[in-house]
GUDO-962996 format. One record per residue: y, z, x of N, C-alpha, C in turn; residue in three letters. Coordinates in steps of 0.2 Angstrom, whole numbers, padded with zeros to 4 digits, always signed. Layout:
<nodes>
YZXYZXYZXala/...
</nodes>
This chain:
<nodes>
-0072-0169-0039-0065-0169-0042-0065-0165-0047unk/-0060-0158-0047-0057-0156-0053-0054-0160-0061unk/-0056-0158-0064-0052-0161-0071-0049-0155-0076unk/-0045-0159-0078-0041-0154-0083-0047-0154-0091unk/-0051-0160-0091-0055-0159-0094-0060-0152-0095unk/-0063-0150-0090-0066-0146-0087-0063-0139-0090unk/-0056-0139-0091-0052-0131-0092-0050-0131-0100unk/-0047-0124-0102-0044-0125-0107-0035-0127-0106unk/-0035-0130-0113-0029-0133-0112-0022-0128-0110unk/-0023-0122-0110-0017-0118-0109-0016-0117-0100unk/-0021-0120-0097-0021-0120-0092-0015-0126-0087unk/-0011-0124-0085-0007-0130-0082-0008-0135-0078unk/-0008-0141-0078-0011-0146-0076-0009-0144-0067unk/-0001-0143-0066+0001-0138-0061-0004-0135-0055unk/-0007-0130-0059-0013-0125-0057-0021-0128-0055unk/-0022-0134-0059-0028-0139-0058-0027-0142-0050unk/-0020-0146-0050-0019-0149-0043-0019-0141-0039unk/-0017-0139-0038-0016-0135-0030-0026-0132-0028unk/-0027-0132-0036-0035-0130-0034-0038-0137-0031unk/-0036-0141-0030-0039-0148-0027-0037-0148-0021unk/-0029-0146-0019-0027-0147-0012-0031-0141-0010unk/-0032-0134-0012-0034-0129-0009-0041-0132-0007unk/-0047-0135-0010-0054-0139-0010-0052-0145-0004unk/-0047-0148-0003-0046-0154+0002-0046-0147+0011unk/-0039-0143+0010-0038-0141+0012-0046-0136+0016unk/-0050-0134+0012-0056-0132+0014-0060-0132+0018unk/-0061-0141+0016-0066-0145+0020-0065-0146+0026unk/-0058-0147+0026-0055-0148+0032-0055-0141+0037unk/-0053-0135+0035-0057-0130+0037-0061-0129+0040unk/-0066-0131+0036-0075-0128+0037-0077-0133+0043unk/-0073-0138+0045-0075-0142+0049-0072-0138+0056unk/-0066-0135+0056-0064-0133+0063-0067-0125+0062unk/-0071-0122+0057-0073-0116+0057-0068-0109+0056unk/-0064-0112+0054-0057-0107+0054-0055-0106+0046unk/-0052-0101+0047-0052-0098+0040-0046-0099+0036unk/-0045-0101+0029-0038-0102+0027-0035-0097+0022unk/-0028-0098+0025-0026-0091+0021-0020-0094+0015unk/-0019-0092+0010-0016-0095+0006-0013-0088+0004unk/-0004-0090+0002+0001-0083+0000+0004-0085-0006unk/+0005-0082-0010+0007-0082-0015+0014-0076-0018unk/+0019-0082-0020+0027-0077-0015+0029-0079-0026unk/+0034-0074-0027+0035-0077-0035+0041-0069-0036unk/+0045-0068-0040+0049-0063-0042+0044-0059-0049unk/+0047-0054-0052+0045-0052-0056+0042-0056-0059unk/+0038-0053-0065+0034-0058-0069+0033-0067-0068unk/+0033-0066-0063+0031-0074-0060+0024-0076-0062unk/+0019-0072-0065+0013-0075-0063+0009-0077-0058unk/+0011-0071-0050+0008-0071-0047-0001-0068-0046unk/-0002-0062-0050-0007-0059-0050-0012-0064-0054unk/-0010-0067-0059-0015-0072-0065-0017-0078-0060unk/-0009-0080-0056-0013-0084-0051-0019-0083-0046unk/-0019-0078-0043-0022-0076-0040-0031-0075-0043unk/-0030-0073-0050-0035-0072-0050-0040-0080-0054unk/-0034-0083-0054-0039-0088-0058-0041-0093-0053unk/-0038-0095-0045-0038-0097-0040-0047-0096-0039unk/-0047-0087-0037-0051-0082-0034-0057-0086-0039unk/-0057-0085-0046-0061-0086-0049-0066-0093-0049unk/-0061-0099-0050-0066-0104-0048-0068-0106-0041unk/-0065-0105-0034-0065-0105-0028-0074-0099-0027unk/-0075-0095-0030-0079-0091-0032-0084-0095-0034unk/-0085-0097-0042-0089-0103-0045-0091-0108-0040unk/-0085-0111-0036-0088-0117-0032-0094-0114-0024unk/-0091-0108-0023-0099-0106-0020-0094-0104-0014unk/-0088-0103-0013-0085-0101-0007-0086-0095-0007unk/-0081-0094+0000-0083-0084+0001-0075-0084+0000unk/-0074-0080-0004-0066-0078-0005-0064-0071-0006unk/-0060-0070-0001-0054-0063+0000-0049-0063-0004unk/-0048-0058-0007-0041-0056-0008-0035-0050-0007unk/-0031-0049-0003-0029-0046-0001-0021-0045-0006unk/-0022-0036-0011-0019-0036-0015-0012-0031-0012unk/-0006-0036-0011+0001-0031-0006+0004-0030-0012unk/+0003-0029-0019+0006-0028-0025+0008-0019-0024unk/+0011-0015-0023+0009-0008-0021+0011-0006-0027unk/+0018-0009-0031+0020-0005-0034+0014-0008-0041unk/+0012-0013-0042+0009-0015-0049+0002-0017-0045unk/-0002-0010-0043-0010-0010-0040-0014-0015-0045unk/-0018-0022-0044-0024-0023-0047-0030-0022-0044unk/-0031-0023-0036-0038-0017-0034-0034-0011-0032unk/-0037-0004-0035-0035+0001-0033-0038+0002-0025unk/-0036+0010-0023-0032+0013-0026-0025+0012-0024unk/-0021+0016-0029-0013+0014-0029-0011+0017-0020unk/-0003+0013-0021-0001+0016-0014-0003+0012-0009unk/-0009+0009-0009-0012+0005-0001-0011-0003-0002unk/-0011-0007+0002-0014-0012+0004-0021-0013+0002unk/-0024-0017-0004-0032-0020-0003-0035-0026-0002unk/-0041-0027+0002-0042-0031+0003-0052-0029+0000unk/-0050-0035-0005-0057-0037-0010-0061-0045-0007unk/-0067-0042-0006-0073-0047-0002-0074-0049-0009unk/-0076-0057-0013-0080-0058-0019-0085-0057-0016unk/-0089-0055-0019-0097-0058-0019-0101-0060-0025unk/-0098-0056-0029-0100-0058-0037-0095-0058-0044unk/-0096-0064-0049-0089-0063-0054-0087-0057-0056unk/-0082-0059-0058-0077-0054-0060-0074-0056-0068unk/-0071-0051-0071-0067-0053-0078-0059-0051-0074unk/-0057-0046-0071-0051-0045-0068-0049-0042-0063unk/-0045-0042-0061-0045-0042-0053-0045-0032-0052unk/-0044-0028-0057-0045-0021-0055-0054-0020-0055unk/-0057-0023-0058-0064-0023-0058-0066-0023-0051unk/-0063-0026-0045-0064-0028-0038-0065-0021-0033unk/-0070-0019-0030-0069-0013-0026-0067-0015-0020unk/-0063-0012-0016-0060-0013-0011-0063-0015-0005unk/-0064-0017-0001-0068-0018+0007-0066-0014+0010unk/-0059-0013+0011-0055-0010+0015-0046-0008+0014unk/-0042-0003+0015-0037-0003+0011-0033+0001+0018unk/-0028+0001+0015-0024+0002+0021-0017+0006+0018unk/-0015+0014+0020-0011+0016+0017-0004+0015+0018unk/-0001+0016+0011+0005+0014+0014+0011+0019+0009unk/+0007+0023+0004+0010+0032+0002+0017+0029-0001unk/+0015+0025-0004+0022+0022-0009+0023+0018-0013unk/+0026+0017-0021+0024+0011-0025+0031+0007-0020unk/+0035+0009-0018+0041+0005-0015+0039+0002-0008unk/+0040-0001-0009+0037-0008-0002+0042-0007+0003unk/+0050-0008+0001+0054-0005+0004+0056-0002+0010unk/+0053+0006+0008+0053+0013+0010+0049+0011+0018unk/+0042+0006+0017+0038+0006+0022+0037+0001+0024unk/+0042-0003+0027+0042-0010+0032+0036-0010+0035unk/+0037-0005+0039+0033-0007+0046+0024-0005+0044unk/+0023+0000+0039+0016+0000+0038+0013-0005+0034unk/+0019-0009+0029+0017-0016+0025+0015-0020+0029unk/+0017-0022+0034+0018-0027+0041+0011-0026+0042unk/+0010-0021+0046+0002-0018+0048-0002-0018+0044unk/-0002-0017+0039-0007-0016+0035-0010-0024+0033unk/-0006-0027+0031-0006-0036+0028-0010-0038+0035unk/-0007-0038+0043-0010-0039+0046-0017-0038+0048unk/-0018-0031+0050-0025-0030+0051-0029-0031+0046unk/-0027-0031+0039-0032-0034+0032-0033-0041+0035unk/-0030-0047+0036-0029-0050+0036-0033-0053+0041unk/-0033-0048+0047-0039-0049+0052-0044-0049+0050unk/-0045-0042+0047-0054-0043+0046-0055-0047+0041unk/-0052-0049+0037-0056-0056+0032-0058-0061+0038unk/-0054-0061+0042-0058-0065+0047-0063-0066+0050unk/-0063-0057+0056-0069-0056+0057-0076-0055+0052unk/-0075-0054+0047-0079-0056+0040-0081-0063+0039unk/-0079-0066+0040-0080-0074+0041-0080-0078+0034unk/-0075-0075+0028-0073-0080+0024-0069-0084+0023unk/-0071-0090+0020-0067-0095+0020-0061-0097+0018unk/-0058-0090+0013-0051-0092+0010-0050-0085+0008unk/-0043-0083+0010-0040-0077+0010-0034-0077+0003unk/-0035-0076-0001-0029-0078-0006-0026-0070-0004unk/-0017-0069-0005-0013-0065-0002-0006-0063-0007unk/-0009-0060-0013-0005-0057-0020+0003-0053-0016unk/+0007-0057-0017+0012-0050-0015+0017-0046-0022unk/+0022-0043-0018+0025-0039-0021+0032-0045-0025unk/+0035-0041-0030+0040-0046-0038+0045-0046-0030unk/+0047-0040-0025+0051-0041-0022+0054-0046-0020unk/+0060-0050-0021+0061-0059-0016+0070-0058-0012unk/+0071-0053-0015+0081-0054-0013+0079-0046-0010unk/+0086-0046-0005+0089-0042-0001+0082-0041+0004unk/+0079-0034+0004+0077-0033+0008+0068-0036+0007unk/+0068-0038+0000+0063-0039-0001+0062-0045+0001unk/+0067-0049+0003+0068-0057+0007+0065-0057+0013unk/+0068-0051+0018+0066-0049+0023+0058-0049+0024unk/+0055-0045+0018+0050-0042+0022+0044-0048+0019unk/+0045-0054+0015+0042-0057+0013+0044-0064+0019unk/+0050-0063+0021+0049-0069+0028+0046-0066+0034unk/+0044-0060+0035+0040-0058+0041+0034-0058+0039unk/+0030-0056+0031+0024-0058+0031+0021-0066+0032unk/+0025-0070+0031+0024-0076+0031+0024-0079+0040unk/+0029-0075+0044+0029-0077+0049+0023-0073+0055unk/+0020-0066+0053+0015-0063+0056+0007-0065+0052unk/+0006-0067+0046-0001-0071+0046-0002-0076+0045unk/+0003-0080+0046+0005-0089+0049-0001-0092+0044unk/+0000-0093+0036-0003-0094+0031-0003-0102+0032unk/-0009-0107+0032-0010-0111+0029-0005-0115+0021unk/-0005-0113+0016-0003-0113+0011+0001-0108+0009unk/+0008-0111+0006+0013-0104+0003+0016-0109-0006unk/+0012-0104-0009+0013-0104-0016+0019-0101-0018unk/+0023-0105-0021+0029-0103-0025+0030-0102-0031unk/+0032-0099-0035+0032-0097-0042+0038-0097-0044unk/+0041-0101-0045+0050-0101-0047+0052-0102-0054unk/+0057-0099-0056+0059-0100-0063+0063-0105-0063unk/+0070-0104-0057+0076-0108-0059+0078-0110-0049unk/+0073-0109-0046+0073-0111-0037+0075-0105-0035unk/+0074-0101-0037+0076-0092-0032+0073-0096-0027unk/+0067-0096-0025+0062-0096-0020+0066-0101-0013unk/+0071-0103-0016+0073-0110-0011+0075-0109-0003unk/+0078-0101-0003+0081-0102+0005+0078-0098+0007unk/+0070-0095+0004+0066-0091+0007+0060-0099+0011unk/+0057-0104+0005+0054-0108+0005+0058-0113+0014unk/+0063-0114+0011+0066-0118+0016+0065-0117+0024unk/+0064-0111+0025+0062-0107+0032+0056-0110+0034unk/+0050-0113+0029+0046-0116+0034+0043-0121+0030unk/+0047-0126+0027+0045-0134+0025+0042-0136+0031unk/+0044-0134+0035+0041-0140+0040+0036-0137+0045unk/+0034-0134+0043+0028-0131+0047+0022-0126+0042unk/+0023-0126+0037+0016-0125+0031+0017-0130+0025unk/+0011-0131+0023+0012-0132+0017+0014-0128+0014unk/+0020-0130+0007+0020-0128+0003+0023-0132-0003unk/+0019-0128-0010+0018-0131-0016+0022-0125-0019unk/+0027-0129-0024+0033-0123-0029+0027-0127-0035unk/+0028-0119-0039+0027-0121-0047+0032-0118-0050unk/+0031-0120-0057+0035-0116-0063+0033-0111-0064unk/+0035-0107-0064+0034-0100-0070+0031-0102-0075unk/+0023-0100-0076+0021-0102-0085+0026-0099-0089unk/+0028-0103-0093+0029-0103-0099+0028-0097-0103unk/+0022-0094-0105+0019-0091-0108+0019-0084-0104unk/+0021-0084-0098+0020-0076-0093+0022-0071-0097unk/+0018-0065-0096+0020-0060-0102+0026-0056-0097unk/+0031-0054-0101+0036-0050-0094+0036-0042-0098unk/+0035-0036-0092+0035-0032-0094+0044-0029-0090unk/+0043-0024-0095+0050-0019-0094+0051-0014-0087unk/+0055-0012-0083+0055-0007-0080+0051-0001-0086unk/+0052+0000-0087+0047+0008-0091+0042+0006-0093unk/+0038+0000-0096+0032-0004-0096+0027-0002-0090unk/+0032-0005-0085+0027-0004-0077+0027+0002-0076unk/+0031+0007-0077+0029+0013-0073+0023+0015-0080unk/+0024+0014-0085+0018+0019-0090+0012+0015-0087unk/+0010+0008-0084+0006+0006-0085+0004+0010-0076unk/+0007+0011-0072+0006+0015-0065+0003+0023-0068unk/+0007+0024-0073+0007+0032-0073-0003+0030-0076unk/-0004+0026-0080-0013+0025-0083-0016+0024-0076unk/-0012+0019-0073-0019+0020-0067-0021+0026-0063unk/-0014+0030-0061-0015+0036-0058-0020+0040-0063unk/-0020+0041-0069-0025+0044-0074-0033+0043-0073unk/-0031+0039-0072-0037+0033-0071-0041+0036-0067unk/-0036+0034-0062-0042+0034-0053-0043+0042-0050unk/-0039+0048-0052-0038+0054-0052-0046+0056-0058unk/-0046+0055-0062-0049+0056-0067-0056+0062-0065unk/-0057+0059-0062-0067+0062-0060-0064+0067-0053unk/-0058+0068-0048-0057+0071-0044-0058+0080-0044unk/-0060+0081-0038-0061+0089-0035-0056+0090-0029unk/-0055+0096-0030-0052+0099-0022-0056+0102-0020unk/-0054+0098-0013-0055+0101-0007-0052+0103-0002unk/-0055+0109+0001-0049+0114+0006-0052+0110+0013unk/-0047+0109+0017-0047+0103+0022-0045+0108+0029unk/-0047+0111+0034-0043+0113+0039-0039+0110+0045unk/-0036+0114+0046-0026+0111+0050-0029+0107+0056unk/-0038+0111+0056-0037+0107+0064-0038+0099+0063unk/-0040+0095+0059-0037+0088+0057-0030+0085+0057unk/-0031+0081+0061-0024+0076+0062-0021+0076+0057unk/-0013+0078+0056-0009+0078+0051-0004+0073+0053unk/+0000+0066+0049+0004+0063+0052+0005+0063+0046unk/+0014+0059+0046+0021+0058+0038+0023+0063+0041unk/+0023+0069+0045+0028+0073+0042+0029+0076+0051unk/+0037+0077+0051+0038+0080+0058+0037+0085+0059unk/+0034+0090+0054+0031+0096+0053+0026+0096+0060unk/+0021+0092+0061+0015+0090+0065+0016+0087+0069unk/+0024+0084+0073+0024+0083+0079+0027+0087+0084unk/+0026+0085+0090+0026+0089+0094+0021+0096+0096unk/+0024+0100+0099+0019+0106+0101+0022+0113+0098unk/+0016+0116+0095+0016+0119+0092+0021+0125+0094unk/+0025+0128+0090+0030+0133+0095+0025+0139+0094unk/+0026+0145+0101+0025+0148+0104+0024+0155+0098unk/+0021+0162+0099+0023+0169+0094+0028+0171+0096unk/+0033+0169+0103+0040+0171+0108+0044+0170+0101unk/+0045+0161+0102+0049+0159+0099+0048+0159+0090unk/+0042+0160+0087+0042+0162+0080+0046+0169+0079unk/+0043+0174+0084+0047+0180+0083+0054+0180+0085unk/+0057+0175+0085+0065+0176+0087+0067+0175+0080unk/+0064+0169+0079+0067+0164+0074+0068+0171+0069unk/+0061+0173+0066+0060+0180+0060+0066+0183+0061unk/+0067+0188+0068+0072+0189+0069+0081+0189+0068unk/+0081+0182+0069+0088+0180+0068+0088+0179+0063unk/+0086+0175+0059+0087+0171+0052+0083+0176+0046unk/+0079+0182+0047+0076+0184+0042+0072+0179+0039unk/+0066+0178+0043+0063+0172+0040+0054+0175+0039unk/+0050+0171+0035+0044+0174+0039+0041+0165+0039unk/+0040+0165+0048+0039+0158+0050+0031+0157+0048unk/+0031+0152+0045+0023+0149+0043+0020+0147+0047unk/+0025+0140+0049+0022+0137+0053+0030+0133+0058unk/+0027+0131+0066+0034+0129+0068+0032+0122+0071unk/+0037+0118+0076+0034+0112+0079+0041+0112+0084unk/+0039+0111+0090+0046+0108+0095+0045+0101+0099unk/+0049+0096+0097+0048+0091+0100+0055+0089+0104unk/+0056+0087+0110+0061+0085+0113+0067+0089+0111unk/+0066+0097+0113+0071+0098+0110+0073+0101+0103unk/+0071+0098+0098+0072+0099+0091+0065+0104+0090unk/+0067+0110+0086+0063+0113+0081+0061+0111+0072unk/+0055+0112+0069+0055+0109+0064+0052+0117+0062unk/+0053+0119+0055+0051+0128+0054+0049+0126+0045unk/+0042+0127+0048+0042+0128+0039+0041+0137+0038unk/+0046+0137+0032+0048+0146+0032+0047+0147+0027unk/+0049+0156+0024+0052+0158+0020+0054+0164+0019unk/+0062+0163+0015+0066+0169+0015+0064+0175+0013unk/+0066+0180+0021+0064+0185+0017+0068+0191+0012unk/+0075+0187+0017+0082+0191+0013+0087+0185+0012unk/+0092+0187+0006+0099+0182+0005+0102+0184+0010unk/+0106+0179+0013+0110+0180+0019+0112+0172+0021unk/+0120+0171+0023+0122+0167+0025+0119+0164+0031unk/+0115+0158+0033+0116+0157+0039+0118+0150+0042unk/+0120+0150+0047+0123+0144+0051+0119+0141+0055unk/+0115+0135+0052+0111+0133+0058+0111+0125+0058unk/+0110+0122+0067+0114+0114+0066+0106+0113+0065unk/+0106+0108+0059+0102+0105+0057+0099+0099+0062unk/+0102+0099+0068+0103+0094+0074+0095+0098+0079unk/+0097+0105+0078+0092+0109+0084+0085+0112+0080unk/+0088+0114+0075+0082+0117+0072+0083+0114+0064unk/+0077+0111+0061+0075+0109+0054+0070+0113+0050unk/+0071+0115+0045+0068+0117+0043+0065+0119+0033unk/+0064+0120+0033+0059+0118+0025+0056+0124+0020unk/+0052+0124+0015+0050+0128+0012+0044+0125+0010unk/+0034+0127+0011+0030+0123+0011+0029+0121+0002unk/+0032+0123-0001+0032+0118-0007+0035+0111-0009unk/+0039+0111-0003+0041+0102-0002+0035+0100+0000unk/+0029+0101+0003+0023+0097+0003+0018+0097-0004unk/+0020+0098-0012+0016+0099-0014+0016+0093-0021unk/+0011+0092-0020+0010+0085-0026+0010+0078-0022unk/+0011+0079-0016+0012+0073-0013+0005+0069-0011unk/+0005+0062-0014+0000+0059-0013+0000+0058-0003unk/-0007+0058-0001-0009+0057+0006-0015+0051+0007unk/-0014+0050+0013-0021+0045+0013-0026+0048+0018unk/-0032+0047+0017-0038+0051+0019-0041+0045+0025unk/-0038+0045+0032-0038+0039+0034-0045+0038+0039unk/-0048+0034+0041-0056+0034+0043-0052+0033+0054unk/-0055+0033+0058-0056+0034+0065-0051+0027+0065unk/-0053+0021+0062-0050+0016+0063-0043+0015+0062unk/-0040+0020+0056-0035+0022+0054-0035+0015+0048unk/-0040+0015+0044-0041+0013+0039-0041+0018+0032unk/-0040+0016+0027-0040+0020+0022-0045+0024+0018unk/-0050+0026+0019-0056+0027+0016-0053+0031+0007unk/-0050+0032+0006-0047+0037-0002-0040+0039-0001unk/-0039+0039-0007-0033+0045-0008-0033+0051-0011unk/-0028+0054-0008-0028+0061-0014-0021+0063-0015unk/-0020+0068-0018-0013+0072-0020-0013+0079-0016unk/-0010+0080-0012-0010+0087-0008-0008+0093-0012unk/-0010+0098-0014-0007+0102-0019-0005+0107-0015unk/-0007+0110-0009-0005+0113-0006-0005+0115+0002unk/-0002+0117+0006-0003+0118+0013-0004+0126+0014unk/-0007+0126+0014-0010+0136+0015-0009+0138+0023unk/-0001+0138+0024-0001+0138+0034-0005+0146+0034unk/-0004+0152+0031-0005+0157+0034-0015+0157+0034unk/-0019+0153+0032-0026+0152+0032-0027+0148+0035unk/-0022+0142+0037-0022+0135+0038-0027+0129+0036unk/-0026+0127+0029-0029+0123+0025-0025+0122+0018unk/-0028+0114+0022-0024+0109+0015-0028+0109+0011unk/-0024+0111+0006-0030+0110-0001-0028+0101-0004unk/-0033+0100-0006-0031+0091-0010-0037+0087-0015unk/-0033+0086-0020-0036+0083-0027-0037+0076-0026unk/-0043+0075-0021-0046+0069-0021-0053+0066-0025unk/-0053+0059-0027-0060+0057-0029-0063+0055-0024unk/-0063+0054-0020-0070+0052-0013-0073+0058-0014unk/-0079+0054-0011-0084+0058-0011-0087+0064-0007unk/-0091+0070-0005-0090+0072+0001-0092+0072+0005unk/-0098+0065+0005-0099+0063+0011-0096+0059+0015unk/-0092+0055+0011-0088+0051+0014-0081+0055+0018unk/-0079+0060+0016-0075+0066+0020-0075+0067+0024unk/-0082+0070+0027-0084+0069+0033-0082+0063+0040unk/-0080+0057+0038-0078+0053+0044-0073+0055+0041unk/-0068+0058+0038-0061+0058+0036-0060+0058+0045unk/-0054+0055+0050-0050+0060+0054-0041+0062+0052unk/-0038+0059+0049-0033+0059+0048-0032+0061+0040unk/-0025+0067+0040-0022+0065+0033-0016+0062+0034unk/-0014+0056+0032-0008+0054+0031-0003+0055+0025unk/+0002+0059+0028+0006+0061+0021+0009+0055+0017unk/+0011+0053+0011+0014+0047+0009+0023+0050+0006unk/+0025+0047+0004+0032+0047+0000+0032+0047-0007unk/+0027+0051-0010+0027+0048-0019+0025+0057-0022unk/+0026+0060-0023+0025+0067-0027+0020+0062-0035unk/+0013+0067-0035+0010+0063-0042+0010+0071-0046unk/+0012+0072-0050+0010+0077-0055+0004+0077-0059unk/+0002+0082-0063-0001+0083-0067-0003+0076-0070unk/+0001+0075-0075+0003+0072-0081+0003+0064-0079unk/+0002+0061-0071+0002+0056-0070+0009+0054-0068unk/+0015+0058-0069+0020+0055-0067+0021+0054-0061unk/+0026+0050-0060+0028+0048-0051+0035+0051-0049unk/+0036+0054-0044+0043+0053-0040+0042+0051-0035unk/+0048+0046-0032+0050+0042-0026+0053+0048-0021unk/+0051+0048-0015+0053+0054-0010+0057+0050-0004unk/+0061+0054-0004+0067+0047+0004+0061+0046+0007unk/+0063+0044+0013+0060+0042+0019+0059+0050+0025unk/+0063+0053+0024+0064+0058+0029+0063+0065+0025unk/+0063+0066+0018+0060+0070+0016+0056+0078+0018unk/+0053+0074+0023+0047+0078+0028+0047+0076+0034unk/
</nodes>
């Protein structure tokens, strides 16, 4: 049996019980050999992340194998920023950035938003392999997101990894007509918002984003990467590459000097540049087209055969006429080697650590 004995007093008595259902909850686990996945859902400064980590921490001390799988993208505590992580314990911790990642899953954006369908995926497949991993409790950090779309995308993570336990974090019952969807089919345990939860600012978070990109960039090299690697983000790289017929018309008509082209069903995609000023009319419907310094600073993910994450990096450039991406990554260069994928993301990182958000279609 847990006792509050046992803690310091600032710990909420709250906190003590669910760590007991989670220990009930367990046992009964280990009996049917099956793994327990526990979510942790809360709005802003809710006290999700401290949750998590103090959960992890004794469940840890009691001798279990515990996962955490961190879908925080815009406030990363296991790096690197932008992915999905999933962190194996195997030995204590003081914080949850201290934790190396097992495995990460890109998703090229602090906005969750932007990328439905790769959060979905990403949470998913993490969420497998703690399985095939074979630990006994997955705890499951999400995003402050809870209203409009972020309602959405927090009732489809709950309905695609069908969690054992769903932890609530409420100030004043936001959580109610999310919780309400499945009373009767998980458990779920609402708390209070501690009391004491420190809340940071919009401009707080982002300085505290712009240190980690400092951070994790810190010790990075570039490396020149050739075209013939799979490029995806960007409709630049789909489709079939257009012909020297149809580049030299393009030159031609529009005074261009074509770098690189793509034709899919139809649609041209042209990365160019101008060789003269001059008016042109073209339907953005048949041919698209660009200037290769729209790919520049953009963070990408350095994806392994599995289409897992192995790093990230910042693209600085695309050198179509040599054909090599150049990119400011910390991985290592053995590790590049299994690279097979760059995946482009949505976030430009400059110099300085700062960020910009890039639409969806950008590229």
């Amino acid at each position: 049996m847990i006792t509050k004995a046992n803690y310091p007093d600032d710990i909420p008595e709250s906190r003590i019980e669910l760590l007991e259902l989670i220990k009930e909850k367990l046992s009964e686990k280990k009996r049917e050999g099956d793994i327990l996945k526990i979510i942790i859902l809360g709005g802003l400064d809710s006290g999700k992340t401290t949750l998590t980590a103090f959960l992890s921490k004794e469940l840890l001390n009691l001798g279990y194998k515990v996962a955490i799988l961190d879908c925080d993208v815009g406030q990363k505590s296991i790096l690197p920023p932008a992915t999905i992580s999933l962190g194996i314990l195997n030995e204590k911790f003081e914080e949850l950035h201290n934790i190396k990642p097992y495995k990460s899953y890109f998703i090229g954006s602090t906005t969750p938003i932007q990328f439905f369908g790769e959060m979905i995926v990403g949470i998913k497949r993490l969420c497998d392999l703690a399985e095939e991993l074979r630990v006994e409790v997955v705890i499951i950090d999400t995003t402050g997101l809870i209203f409009g779309s972020g309602f959405d995308l927090k009732r489809m993570k709950i309905e695609l990894i069908n969690p054992n336990i769903i932890v609530g974090l409420e100030k004043e019952g936001e959580l109610k007509p999310l919780l309400d969807l499945f009373k009767t089919k998980y458990k779920i345990v609402k708390l209070k918002v501690y009391e004491h939860v420190k809340s940071f600012s919009r401009d707080e978070r982002r300085k505290i984003r712009l240190e980690k990109w400092k951070e994790y960039f810190k010790d990075s090299r570039v490396y020149e990467i050739k075209m013939t690697i799979n490029i995806t983000g960007s409709k630049v790289f789909q489709g079939k590459e257009i012909s020297e017929e149809e580049k030299y018309l393009m030159e031609a008509l529009f005074k261009w000097k074509v770098l690189y082209g793509s034709k899919c069903e139809g649609k041209y995609t042209v990365v160019k540049r101008d060789l003269e000023e001059m008016p042109r009319k073209i339907d953005k419907n048949v041919l698209y087209y660009l200037e290769p310094e729209k790919f520049e600073d953009i963070i990408v993910g350095l994806i392994d055969e599995d289409g897992f994450c192995i790093d990230i990096g910042i693209l600085k450039e695309i050198d179509f006429e040599n054909k090599v991406l150049k990119i400011i990554s910390p991985i290592d260069e053995e590790l590049l080697k299994v690279v097979k994928e760059i995946r482009i993301g949505r976030l430009k990182i400059v110099e300085d650590g700062e960020e910009y958000l890039l639409d969806r279609d950008y590229l």
